[in-house]
N, C-alpha and C positions, 0 to 999 in steps of 0.2 A: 569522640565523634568530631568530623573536619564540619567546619562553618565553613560558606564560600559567600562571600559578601561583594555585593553588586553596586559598583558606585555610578551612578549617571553624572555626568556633568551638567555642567550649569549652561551650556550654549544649546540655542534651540533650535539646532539643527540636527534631524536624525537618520543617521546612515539609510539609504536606502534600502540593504538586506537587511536592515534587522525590521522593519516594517511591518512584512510578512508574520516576524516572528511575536509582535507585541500585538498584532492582530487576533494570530489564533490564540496567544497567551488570555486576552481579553477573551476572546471567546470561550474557550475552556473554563475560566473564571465565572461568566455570565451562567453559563450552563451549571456552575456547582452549585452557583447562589441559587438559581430558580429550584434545584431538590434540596436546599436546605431548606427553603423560605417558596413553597409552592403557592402561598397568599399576598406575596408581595408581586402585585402586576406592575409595578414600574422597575422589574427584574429581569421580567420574561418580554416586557413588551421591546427594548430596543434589540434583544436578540432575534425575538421574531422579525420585526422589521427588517436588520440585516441581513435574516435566510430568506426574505420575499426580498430585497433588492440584489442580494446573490445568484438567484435563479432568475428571476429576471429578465437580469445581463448577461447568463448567463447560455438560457436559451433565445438569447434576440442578437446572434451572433450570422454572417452567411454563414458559417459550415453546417448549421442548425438550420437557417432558415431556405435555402436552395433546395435541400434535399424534397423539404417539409413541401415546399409549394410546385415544386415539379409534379411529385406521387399525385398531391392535390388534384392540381388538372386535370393532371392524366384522366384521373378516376373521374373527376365531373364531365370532361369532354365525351365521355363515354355514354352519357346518360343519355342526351337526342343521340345517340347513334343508335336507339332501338331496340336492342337486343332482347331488354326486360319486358317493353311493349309486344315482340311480336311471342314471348313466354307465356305473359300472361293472358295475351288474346290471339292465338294461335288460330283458334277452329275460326275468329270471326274474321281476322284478316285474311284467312283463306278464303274465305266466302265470297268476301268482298274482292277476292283478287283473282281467283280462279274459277271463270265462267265457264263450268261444264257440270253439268248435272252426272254423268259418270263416275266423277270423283268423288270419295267419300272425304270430306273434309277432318272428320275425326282420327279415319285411318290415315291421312297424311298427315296429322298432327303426330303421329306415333314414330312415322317416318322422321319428319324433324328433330323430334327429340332425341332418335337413335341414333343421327348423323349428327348432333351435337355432343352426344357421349361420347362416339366413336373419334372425334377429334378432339376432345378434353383428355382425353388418354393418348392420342399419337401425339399432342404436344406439350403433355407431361414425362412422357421418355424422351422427345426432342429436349425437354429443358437441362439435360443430362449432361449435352455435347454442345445445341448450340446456343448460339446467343440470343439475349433477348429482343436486342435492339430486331435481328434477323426475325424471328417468331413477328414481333408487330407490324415489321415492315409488309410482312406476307400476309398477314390478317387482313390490314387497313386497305393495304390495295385489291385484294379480293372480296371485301366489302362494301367497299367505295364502289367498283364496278359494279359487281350485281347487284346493288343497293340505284345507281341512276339507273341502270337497264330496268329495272322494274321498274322507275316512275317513270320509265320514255316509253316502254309497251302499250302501256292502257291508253298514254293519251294518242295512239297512231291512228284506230279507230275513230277519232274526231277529226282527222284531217280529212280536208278534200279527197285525195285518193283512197280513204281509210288503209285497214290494216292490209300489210300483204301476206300477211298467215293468216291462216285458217283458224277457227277457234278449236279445230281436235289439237292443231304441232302450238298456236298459242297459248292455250293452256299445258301441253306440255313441257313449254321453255319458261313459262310462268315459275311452276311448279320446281324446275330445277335449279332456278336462279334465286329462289327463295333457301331450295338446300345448300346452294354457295355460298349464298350469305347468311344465314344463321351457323352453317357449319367455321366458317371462315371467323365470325364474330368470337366464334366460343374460343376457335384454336389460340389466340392470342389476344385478343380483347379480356376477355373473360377469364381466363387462366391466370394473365399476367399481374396486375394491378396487386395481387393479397398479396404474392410474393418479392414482389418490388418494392413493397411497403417495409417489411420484413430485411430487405436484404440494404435498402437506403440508410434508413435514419440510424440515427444514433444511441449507442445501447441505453442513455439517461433518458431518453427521450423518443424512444418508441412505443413504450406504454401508452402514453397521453397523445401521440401522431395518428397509433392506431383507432384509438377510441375516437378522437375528433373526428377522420376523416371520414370514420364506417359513418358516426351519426350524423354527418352531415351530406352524406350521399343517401343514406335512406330517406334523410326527409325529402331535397330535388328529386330523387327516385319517384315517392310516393304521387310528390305534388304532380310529375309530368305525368305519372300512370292515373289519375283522377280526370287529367284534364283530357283524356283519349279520346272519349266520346265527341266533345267537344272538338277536338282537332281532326279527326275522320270525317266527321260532318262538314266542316270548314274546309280544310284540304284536299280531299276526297283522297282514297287509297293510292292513286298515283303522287299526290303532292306529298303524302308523306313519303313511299319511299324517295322520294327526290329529297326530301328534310336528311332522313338517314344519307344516305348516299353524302351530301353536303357535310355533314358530319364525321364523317366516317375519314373522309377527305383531312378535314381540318384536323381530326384526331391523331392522323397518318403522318403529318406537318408536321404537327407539336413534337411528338417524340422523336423524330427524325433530329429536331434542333437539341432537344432538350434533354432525351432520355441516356441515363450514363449507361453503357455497358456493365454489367456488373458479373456475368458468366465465368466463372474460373476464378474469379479475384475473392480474396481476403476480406471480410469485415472491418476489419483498421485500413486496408488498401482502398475500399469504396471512401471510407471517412478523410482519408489522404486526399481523394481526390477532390473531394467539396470544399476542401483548404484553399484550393488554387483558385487563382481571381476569375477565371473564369465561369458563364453562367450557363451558354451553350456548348454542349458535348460537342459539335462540328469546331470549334477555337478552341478546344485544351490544346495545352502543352504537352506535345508527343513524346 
């Protein structure tokens, strides 16, 4: 049997390739010792320490942390833009927003809900061909609009001249610019965010991106849908749709700056792109 015998010298200087290599050797080694000797914790504790200062630095990197806090926003900017408020209180913000004893507020609830399906599904086969960045832009701006049109309607009747619709055609453009914007919210607000989550981050590090961001959008979800009462009271129906509408706007903004295209391209291509020093999508290098 051949012996291969390892001589280190005596000068304390050490190549810088072989670094790497006495590192992992040490670690291999730390790791036999702790299943030899599973009672000796001054075994296992500086390896542990190593793999929590490895991950670390590991994920507090920009190509880790850009992707991480774009998706972020996105999805919190989203939360005053409404969408889950006017879900959850459908039948009352009709009520409060559509002044016509004709209309059944229930059966228009059914309505909204059907014209939210019906565009979760045409801009889940749009997500086929186009782009995402195109899907938000057409959401935001069509939300954004019908979102102030409803808070500038109700307050017209309070001016001097009041309104100059009638309340049969005002409540019927009431009614339709709620279907624009609820429909428009789902097409790309709604849609987009689970699967841009999904398509951003980074394969080590999308487990832990997805878990963080859901639970910390449920609980501002929760918090702003508790405080509703409280803000309809305060605001009255037209202030909040103007809240939305405001929202919906800045939502529009963000992603325009921010959000990467990612339609057609590769999961190592999206990761390639968070490499470049770049933070807004409008400055990458073409």
């Amino acid at each position: 049997m051949q012996t291969t015998t390892v001589v280190l010298s005596n000068s304390n200087t050490v190549p810088f390739s072989n670094v790497f290599v006495f590192s992992d050797a040490r670690e291999e080694l730390d790791g036999l010792r702790a299943r030899l000797h599973p009672n000796e914790q001054i075994c296992q504790t500086p390896l542990l320490s190593r793999k929590i200062r490895e991950t670390v630095s590991d994920n507090f990197k920009p190509r880790i942390l850009k992707p991480f806090f774009i998706i972020h926003l996105f999805n919190i900017l989203q939360i005053p833009c409404g969408l889950n408020i006017l879900t959850y209180y459908t039948v009352d913000i009709l009520s409060k927003t559509i002044i016509d004893e004709t209309q059944d507020d229930y059966s228009n609830n059914v309505i909204v809900s059907g014209v939210r399906v019906i565009t979760i599904l045409i801009s889940t086969i749009l997500m086929l061909r186009a782009g995402r960045r195109t899907l938000t832009m057409i959401s935001g701006i069509l939300s954004s609009l019908s979102a102030l049109c409803l808070g500038i309607i109700p307050s017209l009747s309070t001016t001097t001249f009041g309104s100059p619709l009638s309340p049969q055609i005002e409540a019927n453009v009431t009614f339709a610019l709620i279907i624009i914007y609820a429909g428009s919210m789902s097409f790309g607000f709604f849609a987009l965010p689970p699967i841009m989550i999904g398509e951003t981050q980074p394969s080590h590090f999308r487990g832990f991106a997805c878990g963080y961001i859901y639970t910390m959008n449920d609980l501002l979800l929760g918090g702003f849908l508790k405080i509703y009462p409280w803000m309809s009271t305060t605001l009255q129906i037209h202030g909040f749709f103007l809240l939305f509408g405001i929202s919906c706007a800045v939502c529009t903004i963000f992603p325009y700056l921010f959000l990467p295209e990612t339609q057609g391209l590769t999961l190592q291509q999206i990761e390639d792109y968070f490499q470049q020093p770049n933070i807004m999508w409008i400055t990458r290098n073409r």
